[in-house]
C-alpha atoms as a printed R data frame, in Angstrom:
    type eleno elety resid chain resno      x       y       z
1   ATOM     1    CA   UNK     A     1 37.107 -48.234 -13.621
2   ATOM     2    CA   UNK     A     2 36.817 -47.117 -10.146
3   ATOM     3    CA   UNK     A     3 33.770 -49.764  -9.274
4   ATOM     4    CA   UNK     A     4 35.995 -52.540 -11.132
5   ATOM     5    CA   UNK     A     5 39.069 -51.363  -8.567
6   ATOM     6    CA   UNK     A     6 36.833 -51.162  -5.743
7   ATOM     7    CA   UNK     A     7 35.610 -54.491  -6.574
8   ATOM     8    CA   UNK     A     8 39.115 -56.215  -6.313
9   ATOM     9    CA   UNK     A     9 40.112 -54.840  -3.273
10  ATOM    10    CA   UNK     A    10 37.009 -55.675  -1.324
11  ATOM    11    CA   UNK     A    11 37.455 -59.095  -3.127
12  ATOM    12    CA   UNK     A    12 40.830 -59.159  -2.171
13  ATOM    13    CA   UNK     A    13 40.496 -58.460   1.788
14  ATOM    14    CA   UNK     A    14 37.801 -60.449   2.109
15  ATOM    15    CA   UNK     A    15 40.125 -63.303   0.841
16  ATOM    16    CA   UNK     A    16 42.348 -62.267   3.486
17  ATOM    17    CA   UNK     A    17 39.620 -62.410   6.188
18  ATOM    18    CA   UNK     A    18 38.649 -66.026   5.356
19  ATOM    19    CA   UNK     A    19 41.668 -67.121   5.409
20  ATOM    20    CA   UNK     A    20 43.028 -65.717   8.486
21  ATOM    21    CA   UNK     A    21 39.357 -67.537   9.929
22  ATOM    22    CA   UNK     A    22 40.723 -70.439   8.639
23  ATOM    23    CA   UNK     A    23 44.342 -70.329   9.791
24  ATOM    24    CA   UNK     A    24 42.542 -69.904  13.563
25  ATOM    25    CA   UNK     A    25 40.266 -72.749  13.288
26  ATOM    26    CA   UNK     A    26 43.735 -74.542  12.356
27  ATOM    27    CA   UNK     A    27 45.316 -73.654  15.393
28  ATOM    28    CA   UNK     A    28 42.328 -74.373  17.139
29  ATOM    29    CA   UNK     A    29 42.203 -78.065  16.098
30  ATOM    30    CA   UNK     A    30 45.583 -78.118  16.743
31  ATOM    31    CA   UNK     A    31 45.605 -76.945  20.279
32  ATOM    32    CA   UNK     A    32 42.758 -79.376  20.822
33  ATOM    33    CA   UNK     A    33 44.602 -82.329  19.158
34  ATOM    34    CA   UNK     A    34 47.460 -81.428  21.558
35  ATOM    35    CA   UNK     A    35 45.515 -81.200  24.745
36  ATOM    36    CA   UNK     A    36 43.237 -84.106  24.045
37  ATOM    37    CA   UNK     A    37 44.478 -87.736  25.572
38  ATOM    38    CA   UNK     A    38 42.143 -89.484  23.146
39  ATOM    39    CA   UNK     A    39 43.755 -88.237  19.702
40  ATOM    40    CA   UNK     A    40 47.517 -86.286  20.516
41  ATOM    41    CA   UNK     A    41 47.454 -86.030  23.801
42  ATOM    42    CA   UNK     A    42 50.741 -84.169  23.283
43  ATOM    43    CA   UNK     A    43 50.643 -82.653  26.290
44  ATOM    44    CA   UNK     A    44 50.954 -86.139  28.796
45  ATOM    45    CA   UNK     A    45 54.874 -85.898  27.595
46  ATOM    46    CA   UNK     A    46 55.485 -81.711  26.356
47  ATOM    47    CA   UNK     A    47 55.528 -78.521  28.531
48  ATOM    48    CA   UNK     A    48 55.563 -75.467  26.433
49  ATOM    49    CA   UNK     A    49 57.379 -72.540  26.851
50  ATOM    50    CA   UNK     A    50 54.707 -69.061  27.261
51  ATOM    51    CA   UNK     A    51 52.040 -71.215  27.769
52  ATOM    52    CA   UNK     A    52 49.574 -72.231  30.429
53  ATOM    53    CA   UNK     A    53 48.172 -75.505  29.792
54  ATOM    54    CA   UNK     A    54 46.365 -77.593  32.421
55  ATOM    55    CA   UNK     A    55 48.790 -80.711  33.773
56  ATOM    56    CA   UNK     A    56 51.604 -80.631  31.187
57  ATOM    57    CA   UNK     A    57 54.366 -83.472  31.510
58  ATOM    58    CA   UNK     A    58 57.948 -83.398  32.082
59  ATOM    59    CA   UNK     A    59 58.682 -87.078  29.611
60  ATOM    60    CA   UNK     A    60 59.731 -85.111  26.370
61  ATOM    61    CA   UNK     A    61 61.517 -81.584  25.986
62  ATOM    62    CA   UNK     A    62 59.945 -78.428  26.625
63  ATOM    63    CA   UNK     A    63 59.036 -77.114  23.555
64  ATOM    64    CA   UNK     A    64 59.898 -73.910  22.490
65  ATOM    65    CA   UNK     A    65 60.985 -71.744  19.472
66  ATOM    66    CA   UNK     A    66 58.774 -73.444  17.112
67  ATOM    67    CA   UNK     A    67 57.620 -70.477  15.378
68  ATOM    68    CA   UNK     A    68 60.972 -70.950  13.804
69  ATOM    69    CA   UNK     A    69 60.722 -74.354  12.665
70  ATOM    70    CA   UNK     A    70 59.606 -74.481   8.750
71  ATOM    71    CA   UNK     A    71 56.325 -76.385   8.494
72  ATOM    72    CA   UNK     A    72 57.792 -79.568   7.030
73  ATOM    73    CA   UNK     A    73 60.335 -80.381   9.985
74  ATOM    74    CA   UNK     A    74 57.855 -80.223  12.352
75  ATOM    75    CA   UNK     A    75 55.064 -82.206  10.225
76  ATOM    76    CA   UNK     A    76 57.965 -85.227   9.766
77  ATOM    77    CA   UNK     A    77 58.993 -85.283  13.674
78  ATOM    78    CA   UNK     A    78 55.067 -85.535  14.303
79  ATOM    79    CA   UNK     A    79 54.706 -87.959  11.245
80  ATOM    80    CA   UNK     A    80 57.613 -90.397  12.077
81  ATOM    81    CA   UNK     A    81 60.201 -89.111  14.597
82  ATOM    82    CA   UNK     A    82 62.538 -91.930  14.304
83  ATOM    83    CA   UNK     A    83 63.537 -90.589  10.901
84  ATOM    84    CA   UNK     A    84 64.513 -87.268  11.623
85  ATOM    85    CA   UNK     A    85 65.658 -87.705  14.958
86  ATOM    86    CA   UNK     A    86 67.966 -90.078  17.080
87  ATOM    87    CA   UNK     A    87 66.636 -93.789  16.053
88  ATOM    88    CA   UNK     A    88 66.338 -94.167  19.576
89  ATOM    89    CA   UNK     A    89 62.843 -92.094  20.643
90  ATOM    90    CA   UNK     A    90 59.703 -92.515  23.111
91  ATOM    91    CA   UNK     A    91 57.978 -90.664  20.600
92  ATOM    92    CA   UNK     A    92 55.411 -92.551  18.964
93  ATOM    93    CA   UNK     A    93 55.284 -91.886  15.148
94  ATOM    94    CA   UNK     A    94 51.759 -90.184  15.036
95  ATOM    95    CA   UNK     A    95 51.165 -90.704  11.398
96  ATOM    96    CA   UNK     A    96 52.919 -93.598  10.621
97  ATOM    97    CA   UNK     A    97 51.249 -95.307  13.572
98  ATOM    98    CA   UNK     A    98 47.602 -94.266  12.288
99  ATOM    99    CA   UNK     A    99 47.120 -92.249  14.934
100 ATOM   100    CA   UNK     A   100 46.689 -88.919  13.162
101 ATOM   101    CA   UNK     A   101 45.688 -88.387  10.056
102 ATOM   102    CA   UNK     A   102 47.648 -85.703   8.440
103 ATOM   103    CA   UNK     A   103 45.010 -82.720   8.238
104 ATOM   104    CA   UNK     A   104 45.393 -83.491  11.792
105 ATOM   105    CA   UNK     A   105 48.618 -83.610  12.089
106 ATOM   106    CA   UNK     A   106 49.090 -80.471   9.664
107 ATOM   107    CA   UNK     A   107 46.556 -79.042  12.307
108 ATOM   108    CA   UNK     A   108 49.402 -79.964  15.146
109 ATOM   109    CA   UNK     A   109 51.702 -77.909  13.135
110 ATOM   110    CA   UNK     A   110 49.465 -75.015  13.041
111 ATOM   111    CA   UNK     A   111 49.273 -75.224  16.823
112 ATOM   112    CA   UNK     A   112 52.944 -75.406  17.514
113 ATOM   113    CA   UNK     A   113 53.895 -72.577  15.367
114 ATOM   114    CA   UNK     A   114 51.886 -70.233  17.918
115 ATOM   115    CA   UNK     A   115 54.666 -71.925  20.169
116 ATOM   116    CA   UNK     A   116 57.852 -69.159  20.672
């Protein structure tokens, strides 16, 4: 009984572990998505608040508090901002457009949840 309990739990954080690898690598893509003018290139129009990124624009809002933001909202302003938003945006839709797929975009998400 003890080996069998021992068992789960060692089964059980190492669950955790890969997982939290996972979530990083996530944010990782995320952040690179963001800083990268070929794919997002989020950052030519978005400054964000408690971070230091290299040349961010002034275009779009700061963004900030999107820790906050439940995963969907932020996925269908990144997907097609003209249909949660005013009709009238700069923001091209990411997904709609074929820009990002949307593990990338889901990977966007990830990034901007870091984002407080």
């Amino acid at each position: 009984m003890k080996i069998a309990k021992k068992l789960l739990i060692a089964t059980a954080v190492s669950g955790l572990l890969v997982t939290s690898v996972s979530a990083d690598a996530l944010v990782d893509k995320g952040k690179k998505i963001f800083e990268t003018n070929t794919q997002g290139n989020c950052i030519a129009c978005h400054a964000i608040s408690g971070k230091t990124l290299d040349g961010p624009g002034s275009f779009g809002p700061q963004l900030t508090g999107l820790k906050y933001w439940d995963d969907q909202s932020l996925y269908d302003v990144i997907y097609d901002p003209s249909t949660t938003r005013s009709k009238i945006t700069a923001m091209p839709a990411f997904g709609k457009g074929g820009w990002l797929t949307n593990d990338e975009i889901k990977a966007v998400v990830a990034f901007l949840k870091t984002i407080e």
